[in-house]
ZAGU-244664 format. One line per 5 residues: number of its first residue (from 1); their letters; for each residue x, y negated, z of N, C-alpha, C. Coordinates in steps of 0.02 Angstrom, whole numbers. Example, Ala and Ser with C-alpha at 12.3 -4.5 7.8 and 13.67 -1.06 7.14 Angstrom:
// ZAGU-244664
1) AS) 660:284:390:615:225:390:660:165:390  642:112:354:684:53:357:645:-2:394
END
This chain:
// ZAGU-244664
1) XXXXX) 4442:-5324:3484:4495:-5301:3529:4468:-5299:3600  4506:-5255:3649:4470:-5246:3704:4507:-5298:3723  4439:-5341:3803:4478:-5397:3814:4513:-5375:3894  4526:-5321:3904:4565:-5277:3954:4629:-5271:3918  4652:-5262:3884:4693:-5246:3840:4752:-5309:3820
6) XXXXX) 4718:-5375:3855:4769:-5437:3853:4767:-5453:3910  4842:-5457:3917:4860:-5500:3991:4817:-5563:4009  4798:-5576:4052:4774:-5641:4095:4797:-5656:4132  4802:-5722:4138:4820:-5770:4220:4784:-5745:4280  4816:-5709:4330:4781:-5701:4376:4792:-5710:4450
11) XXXXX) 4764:-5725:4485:4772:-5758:4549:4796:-5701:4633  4837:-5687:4608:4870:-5624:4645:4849:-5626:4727  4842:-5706:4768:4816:-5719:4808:4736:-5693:4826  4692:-5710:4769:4637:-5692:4763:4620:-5615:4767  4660:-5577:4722:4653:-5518:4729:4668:-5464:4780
16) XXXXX) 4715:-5495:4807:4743:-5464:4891:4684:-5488:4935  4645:-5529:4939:4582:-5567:4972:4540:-5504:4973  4532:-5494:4894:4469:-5451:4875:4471:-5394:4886  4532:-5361:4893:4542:-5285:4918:4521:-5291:4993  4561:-5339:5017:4543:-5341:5086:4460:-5327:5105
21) XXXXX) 4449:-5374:5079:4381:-5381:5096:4326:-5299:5077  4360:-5275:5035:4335:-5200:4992:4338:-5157:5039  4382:-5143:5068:4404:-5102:5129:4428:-5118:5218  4355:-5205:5203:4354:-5210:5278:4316:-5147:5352  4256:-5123:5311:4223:-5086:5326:4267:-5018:5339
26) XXXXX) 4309:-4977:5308:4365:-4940:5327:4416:-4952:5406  4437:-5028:5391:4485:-5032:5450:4430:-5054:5507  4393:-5085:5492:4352:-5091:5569:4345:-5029:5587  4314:-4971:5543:4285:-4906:5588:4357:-4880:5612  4417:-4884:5598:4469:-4865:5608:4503:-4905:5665
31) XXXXX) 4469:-4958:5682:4502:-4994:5742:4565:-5024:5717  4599:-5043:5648:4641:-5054:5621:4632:-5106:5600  4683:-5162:5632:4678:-5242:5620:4716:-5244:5552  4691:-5291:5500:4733:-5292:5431:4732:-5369:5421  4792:-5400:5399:4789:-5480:5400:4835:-5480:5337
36) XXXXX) 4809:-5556:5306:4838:-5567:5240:4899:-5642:5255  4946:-5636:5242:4977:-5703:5243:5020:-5718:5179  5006:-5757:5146:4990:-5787:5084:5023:-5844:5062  5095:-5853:5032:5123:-5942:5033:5048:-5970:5005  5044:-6043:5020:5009:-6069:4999:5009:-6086:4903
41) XXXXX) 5084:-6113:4890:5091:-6109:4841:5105:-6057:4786  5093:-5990:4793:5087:-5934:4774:5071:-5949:4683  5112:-5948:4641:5090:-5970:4575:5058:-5882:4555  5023:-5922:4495:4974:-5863:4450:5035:-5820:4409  5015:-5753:4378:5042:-5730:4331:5008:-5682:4297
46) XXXXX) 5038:-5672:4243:5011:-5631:4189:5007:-5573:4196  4948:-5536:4175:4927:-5463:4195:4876:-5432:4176  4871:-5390:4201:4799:-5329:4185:4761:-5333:4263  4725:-5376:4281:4693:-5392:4343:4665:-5321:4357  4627:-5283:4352:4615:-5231:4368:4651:-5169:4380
51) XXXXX) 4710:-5162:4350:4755:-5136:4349:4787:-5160:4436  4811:-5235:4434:4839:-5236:4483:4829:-5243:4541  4734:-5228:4535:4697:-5241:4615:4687:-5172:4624  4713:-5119:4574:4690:-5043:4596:4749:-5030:4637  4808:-5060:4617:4870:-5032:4650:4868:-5065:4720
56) XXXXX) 4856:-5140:4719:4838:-5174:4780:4779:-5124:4846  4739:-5088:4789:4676:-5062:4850:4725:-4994:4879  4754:-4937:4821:4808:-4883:4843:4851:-4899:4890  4899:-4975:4895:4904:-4974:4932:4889:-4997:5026  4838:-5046:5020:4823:-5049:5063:4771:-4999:5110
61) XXXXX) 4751:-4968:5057:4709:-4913:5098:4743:-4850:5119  4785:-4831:5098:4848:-4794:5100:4902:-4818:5188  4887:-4869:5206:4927:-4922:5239:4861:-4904:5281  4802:-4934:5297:4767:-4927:5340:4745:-4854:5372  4763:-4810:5347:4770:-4717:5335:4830:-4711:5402
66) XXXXX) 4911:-4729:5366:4950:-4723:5410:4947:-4777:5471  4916:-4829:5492:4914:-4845:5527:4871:-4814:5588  4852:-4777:5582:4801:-4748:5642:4774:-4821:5668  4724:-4771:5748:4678:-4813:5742:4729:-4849:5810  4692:-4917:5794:4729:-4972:5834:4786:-4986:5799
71) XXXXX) 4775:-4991:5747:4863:-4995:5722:4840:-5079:5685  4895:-5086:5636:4912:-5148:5630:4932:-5152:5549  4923:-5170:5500:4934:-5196:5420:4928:-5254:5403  4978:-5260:5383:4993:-5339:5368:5004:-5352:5288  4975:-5390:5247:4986:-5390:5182:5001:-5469:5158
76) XXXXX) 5067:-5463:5151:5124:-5540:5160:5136:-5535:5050  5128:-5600:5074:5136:-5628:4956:5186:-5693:4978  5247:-5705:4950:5284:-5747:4944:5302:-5757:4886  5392:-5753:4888:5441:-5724:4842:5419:-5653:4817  5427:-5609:4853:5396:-5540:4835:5351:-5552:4882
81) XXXXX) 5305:-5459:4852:5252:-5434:4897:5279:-5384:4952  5233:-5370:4987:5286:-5313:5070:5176:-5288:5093  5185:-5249:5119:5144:-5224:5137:5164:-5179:5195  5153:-5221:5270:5184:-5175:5329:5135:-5122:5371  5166:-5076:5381:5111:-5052:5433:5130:-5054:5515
86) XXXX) 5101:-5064:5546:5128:-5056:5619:5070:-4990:5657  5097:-4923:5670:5060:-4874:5694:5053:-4878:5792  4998:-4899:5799:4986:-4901:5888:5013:-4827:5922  5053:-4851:5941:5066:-4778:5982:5035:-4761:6069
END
């Protein structure tokens, strides 16, 4: 069986980290500050990890796009997830 194909525990914190970090090189050349704020206690859940760091990268790169340059993205994990943009005018 493919082992993509079963949900895993995955660290939703971690993976918002790792996008970040994927498309630091993007918002620097863009002058576009991007910050992660993260409950600490953020529990794990079940998933298709790749699956949900592709949607995590769509949207944050998507977010650093509309932010123009000097702009502002903020990527907040609590209760729910929120992904803000603030565009420098």
């Amino acid at each position: 069986m493919d082992r993509e194909s079963v949900p895993e525990e995955i660290d939703i914190a971690q993976g918002l980290a790792d996008t970040l970090a994927m498309l630091l090189h993007k918002s620097r050349t863009n002058s576009v500050d991007v910050r992660l704020e993260v409950a600490a206690d953020l529990p794990r859940v079940f998933g298709f990890g790749s699956e949900i760091n592709q949607v995590w990268e769509k949207l944050v790169d998507n977010a650093i796009d509309a932010a123009g340059r000097s702009g502002h993205v903020t990527g907040r994990r609590d209760v729910r997830a929120a992904i803000t943009v603030c565009r420098a005018m």
